[in-house]
C-alpha positions in Angstrom: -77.2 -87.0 167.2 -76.9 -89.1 170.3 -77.9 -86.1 172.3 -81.4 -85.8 170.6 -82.0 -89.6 171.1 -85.4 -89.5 173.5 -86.1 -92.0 176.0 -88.9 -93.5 173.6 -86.6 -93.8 171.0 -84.0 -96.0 173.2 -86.4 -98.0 174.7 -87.5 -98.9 171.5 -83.7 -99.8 170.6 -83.2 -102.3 173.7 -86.6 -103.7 172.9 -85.7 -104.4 169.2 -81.6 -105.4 170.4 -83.8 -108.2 172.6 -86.0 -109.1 170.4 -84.7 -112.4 168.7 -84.9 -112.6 164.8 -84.2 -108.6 164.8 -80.7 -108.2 163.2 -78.8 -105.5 164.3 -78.0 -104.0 161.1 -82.3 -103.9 160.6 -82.7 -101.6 163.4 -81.8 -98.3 162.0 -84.7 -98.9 159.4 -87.4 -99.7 161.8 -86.7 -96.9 164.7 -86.5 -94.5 161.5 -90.3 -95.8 160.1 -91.8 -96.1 163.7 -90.3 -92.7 164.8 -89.7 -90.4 161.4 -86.5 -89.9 162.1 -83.1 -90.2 160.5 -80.7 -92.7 162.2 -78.0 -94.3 160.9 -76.3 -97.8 161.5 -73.6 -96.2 163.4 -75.0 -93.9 165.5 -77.3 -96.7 166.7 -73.9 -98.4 167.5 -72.4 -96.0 168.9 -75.5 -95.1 171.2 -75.3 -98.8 172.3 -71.6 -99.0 173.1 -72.4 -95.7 175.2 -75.1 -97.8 177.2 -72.9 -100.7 177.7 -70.0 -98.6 178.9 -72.3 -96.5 181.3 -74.0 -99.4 183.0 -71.8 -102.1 182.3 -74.1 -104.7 181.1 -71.5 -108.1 181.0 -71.4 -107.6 185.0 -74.5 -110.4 184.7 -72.4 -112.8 182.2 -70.1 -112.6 184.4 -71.4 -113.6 187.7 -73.1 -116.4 185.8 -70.2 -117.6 183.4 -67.0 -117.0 186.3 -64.5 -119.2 184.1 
């Protein structure tokens, strides 16, 4: 299912994981009412993990948190 994720899809996803109040486990709900489609909790996870691994996104915590 990770394959058939379009690019409006994720940037919806980043834009609900930054969006403070939006709990992680709510996300599934809203990308499936915005978007008609069926995702689950953890293929949203598993698409993040994915993102994190590919563009390893701590490299900014850790120029600005060294110790």
């Amino acid at each position: 299912m990770i394959e058939q994720i379009s690019k409006e899809i994720k940037d919806e996803i980043f834009r609900l994981v930054s969006t403070p109040g939006v709990e992680i486990e709510d996300i599934p709900d809203k990308i499936n009412n915005i978007f008609k489609i069926e995702l689950n909790y953890e293929e949203i996870m598993e698409f993040l993990s994915d993102e994190y691994l590919k563009h390893n996104l701590d490299y900014g915590r850790r120029l600005c948190c060294r110790f």
